[in-house]
DSSP file (Angstrom, degrees, kcal/mol; ACC not computed):
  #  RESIDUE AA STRUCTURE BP1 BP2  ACC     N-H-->O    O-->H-N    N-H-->O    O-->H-N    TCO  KAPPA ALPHA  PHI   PSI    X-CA   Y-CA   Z-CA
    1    1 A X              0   0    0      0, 0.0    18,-0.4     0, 0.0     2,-0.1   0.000 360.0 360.0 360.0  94.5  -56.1   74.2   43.7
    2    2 A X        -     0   0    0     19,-0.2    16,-2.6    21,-0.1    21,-0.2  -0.497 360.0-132.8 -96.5-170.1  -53.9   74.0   40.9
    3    3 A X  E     -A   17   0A   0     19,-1.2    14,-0.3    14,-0.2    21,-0.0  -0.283  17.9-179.9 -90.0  27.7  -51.4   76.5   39.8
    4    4 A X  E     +A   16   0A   0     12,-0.9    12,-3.2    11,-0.2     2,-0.3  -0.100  21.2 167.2 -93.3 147.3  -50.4   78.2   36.2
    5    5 A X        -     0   0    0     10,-0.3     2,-0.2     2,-0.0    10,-0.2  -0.896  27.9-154.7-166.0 143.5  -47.9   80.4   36.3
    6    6 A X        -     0   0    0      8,-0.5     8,-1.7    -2,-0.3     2,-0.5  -0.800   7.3-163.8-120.7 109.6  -45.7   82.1   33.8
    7    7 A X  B     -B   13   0B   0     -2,-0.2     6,-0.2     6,-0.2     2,-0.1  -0.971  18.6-176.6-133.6 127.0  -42.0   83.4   34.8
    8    8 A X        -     0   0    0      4,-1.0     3,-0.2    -2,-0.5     4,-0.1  -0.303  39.9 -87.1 -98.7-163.0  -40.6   86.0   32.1
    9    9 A X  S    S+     0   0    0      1,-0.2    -1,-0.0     2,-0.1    -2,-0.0   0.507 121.9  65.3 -88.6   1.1  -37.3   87.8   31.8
   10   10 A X  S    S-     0   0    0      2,-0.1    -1,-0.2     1,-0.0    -2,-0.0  -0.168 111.5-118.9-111.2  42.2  -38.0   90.4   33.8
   11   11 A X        +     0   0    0     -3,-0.2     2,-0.4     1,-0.1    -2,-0.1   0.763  69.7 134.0  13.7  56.7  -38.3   87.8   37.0
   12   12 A X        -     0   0    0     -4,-0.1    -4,-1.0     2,-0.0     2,-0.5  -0.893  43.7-152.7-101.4 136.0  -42.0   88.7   37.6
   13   13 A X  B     -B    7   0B   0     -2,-0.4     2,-0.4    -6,-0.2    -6,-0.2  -0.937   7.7-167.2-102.2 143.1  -44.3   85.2   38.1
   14   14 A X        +     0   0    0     -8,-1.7    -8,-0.5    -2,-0.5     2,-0.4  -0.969  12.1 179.7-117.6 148.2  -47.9   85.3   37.3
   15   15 A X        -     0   0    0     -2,-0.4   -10,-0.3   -10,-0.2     2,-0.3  -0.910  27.2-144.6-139.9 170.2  -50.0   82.5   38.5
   16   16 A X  E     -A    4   0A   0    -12,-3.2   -12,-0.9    -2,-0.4     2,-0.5  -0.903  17.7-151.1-134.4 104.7  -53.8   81.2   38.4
   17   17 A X  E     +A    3   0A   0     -2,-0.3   -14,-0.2   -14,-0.3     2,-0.1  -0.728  26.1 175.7 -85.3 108.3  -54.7   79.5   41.6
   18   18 A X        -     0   0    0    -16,-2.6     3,-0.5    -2,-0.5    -1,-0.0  -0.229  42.5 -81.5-116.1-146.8  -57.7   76.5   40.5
   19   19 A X  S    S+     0   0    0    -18,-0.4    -2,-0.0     1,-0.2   -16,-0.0   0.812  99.1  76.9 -99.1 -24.0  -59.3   73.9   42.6
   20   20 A X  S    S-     0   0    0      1,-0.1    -1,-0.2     2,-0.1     3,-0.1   0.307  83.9-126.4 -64.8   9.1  -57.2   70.9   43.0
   21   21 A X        +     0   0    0     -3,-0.5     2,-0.3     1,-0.2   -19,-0.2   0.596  68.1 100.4  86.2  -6.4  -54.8   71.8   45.3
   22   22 A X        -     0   0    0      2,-0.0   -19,-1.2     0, 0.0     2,-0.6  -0.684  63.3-125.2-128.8-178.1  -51.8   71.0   43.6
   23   23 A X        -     0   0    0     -2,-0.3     2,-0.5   -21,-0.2   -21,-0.1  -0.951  30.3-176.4-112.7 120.9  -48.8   72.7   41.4
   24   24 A X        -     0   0    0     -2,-0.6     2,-0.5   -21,-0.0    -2,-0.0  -0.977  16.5-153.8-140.3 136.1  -48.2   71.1   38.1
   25   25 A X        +     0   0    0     -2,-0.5     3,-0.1     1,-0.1    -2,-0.0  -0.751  24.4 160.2 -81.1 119.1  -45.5   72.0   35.8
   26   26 A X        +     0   0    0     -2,-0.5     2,-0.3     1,-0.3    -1,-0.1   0.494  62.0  36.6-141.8 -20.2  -46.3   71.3   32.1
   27   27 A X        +     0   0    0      2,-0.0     2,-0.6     0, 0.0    -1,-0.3  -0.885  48.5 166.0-134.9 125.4  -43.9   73.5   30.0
   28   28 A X        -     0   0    0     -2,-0.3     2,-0.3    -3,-0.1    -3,-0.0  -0.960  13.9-167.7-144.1 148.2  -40.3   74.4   30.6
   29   29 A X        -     0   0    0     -2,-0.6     2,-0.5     2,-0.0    -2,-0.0  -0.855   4.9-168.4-122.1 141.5  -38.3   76.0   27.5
   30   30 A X        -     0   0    0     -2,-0.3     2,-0.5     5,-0.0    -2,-0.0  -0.927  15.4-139.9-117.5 127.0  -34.3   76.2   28.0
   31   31 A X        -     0   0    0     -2,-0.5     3,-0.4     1,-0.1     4,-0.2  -0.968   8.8-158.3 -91.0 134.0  -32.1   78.5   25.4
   32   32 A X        +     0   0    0     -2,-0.5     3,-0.1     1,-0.1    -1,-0.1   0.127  60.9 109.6 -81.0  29.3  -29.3   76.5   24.9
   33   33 A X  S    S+     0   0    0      1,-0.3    -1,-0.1     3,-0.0    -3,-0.0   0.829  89.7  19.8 -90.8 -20.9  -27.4   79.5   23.8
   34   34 A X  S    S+     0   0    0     -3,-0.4    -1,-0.3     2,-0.0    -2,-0.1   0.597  97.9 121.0-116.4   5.6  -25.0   80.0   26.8
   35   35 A X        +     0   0    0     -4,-0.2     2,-0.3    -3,-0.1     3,-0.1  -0.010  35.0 174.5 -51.5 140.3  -25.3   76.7   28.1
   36   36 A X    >>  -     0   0    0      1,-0.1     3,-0.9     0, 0.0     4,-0.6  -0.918  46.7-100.5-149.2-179.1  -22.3   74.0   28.7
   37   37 A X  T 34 S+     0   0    0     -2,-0.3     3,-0.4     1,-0.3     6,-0.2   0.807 119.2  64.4 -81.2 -35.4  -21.8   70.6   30.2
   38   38 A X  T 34 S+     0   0    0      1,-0.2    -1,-0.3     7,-0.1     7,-0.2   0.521  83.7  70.9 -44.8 -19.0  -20.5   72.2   33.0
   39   39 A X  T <4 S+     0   0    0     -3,-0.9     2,-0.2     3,-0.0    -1,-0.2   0.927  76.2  90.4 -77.5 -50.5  -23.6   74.0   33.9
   40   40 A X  S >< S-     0   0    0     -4,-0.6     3,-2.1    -3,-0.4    -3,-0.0  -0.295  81.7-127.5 -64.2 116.5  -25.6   70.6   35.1
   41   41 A X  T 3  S+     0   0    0      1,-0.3    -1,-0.1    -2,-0.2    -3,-0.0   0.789 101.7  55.9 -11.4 -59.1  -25.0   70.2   38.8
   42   42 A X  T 3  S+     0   0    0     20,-0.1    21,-1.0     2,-0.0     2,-0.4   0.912  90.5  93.6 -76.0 -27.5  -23.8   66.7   38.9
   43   43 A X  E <   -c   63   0C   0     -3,-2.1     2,-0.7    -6,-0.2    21,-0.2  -0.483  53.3-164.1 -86.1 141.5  -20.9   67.4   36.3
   44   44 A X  E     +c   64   0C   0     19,-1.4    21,-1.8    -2,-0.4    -1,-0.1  -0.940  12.4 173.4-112.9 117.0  -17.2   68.3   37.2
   45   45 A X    >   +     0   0    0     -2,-0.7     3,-0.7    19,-0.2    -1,-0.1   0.090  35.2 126.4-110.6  16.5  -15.5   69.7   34.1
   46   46 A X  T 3  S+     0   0    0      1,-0.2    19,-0.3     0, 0.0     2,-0.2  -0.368  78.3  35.3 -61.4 163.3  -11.7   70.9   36.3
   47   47 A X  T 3  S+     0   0    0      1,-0.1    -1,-0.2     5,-0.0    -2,-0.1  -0.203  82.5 158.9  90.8 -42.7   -9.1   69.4   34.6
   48   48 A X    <   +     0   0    0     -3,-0.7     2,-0.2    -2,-0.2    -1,-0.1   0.163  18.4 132.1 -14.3 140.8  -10.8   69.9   31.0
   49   49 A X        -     0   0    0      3,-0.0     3,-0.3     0, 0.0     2,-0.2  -0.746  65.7 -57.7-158.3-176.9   -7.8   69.6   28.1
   50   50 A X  S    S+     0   0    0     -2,-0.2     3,-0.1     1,-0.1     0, 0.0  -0.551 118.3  22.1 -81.9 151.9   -7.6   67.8   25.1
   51   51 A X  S    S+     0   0    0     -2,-0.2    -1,-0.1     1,-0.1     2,-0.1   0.566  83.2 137.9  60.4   9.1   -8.0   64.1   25.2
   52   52 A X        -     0   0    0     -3,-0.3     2,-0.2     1,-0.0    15,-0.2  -0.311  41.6-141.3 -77.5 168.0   -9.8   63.8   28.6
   53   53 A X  E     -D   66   0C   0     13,-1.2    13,-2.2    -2,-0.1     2,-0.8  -0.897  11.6-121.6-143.1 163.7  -12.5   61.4   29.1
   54   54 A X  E     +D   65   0C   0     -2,-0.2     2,-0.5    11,-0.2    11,-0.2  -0.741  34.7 177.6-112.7 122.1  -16.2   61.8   31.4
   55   55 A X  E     -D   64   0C   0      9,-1.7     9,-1.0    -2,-0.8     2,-0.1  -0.872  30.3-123.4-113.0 112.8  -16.2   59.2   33.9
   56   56 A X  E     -D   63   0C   0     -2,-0.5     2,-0.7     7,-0.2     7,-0.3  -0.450  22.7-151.3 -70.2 159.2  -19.3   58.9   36.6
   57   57 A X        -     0   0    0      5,-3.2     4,-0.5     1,-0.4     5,-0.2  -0.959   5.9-164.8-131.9  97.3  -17.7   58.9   40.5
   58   58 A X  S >  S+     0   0    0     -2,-0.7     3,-1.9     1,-0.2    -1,-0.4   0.903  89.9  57.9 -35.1 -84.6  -20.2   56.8   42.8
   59   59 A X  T 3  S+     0   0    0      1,-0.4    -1,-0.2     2,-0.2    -3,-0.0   0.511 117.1  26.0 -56.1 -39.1  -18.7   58.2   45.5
   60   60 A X  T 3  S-     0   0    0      2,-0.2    -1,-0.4     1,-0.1    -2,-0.2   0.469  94.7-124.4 -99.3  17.8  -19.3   61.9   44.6
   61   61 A X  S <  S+     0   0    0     -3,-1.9    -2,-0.2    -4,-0.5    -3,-0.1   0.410  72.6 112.4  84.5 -18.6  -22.2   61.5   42.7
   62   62 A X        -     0   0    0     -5,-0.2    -5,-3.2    -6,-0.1     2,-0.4  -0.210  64.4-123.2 -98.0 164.7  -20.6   63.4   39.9
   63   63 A X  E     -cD  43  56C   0    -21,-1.0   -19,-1.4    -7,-0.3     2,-0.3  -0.942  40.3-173.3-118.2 116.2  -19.3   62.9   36.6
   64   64 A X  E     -cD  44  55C   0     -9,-1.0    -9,-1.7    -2,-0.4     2,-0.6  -0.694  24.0-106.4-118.3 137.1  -16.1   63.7   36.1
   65   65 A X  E     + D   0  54C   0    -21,-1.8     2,-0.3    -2,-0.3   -11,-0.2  -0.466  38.8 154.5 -43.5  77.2  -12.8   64.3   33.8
   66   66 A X  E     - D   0  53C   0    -13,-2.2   -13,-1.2    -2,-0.6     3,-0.1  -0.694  41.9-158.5-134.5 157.2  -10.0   62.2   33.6
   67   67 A X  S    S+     0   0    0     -2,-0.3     2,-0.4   -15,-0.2    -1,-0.1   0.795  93.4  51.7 -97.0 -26.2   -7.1   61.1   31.3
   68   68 A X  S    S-     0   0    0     -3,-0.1     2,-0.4   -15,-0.1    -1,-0.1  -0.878  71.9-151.6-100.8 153.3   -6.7   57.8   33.3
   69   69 A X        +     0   0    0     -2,-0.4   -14,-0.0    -3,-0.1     0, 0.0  -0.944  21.3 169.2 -95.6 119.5   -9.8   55.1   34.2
   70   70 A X        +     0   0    0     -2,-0.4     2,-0.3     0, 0.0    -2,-0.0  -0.128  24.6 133.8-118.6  52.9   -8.7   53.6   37.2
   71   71 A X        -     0   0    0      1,-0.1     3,-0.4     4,-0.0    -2,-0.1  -0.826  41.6-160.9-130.6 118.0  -12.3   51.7   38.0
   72   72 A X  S    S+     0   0    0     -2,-0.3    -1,-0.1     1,-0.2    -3,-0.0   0.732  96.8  58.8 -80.2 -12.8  -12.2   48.0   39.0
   73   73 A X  S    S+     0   0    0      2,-0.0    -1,-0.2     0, 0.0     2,-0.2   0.601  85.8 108.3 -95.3  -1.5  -15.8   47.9   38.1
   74   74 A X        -     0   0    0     -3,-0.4     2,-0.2     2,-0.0    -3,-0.0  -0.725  40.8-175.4 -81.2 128.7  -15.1   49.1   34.0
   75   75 A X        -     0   0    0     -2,-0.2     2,-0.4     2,-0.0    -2,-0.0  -0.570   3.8-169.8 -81.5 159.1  -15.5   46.8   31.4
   76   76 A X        -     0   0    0     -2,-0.2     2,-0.4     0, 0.0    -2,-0.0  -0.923   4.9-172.7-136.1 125.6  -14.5   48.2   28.2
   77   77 A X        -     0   0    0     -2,-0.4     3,-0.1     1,-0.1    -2,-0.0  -0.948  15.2-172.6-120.5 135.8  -15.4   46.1   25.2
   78   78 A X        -     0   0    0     -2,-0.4     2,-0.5     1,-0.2    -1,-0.1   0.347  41.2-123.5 -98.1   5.5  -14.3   47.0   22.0
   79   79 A X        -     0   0    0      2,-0.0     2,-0.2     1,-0.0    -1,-0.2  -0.933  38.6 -43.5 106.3-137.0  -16.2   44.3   20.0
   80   80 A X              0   0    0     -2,-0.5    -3,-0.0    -3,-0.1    -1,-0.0  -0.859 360.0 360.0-132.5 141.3  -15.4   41.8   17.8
   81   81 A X              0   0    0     -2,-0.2    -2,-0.0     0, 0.0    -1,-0.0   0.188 360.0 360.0-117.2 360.0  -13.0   41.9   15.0
C-alpha cells in the first residue's frame, strides 16, 4: 500500500493509498526565500557578530559560533608555502 500525497499552502494533504504497503517520499521543494543557517536544527547561531567562526560540538551535537577554537582534536593546516 503505497502513499502519494500532496501538501499545499493551505495545509490540506491529499493522498493515494496503492498496494505495497509502504510510504515513499520522492519530491520535496524548499523556498529558500526566508530561510537562514539558523533554521536547521543542529545549528546554534547565539553569539553571531562579525568575525565569528562555525565550529561542530560533539558533545551537543550542534554546530556552533565562536571567536576562539579551543579543540584539542583541531588540526588546522594552512598548506605549504
Amino acid at each position: 500500500m503505497a502513499i502519494k500525497a500532496k501538501i499545499r499552502q493551505a495545509n490540506r494533504l491529499k493522498g493515494k493509498v496503492g498496494a505495497q504497503g509502504e510510504i515513499v517520499a520522492q519530491t520535496v521543494k524548499v523556498q529558500a526565500g526566508g530561510l537562514s543557517l539558523g533554521d536547521l536544527v543542529d545549528v546554534n547561531t547565539t553569539g553571531t557578530e562579525d568575525g565569528v567562526m562555525m565550529i561542530y560540538d560533539g558533545t551537543s551535537g550542534e554546530y556552533k559560533v565562536t571567536k576562539q577554537i579551543e579543540n584539542e582534536n583541531l588540526t588546522i593546516s594552512g598548506g605549504l608555502f
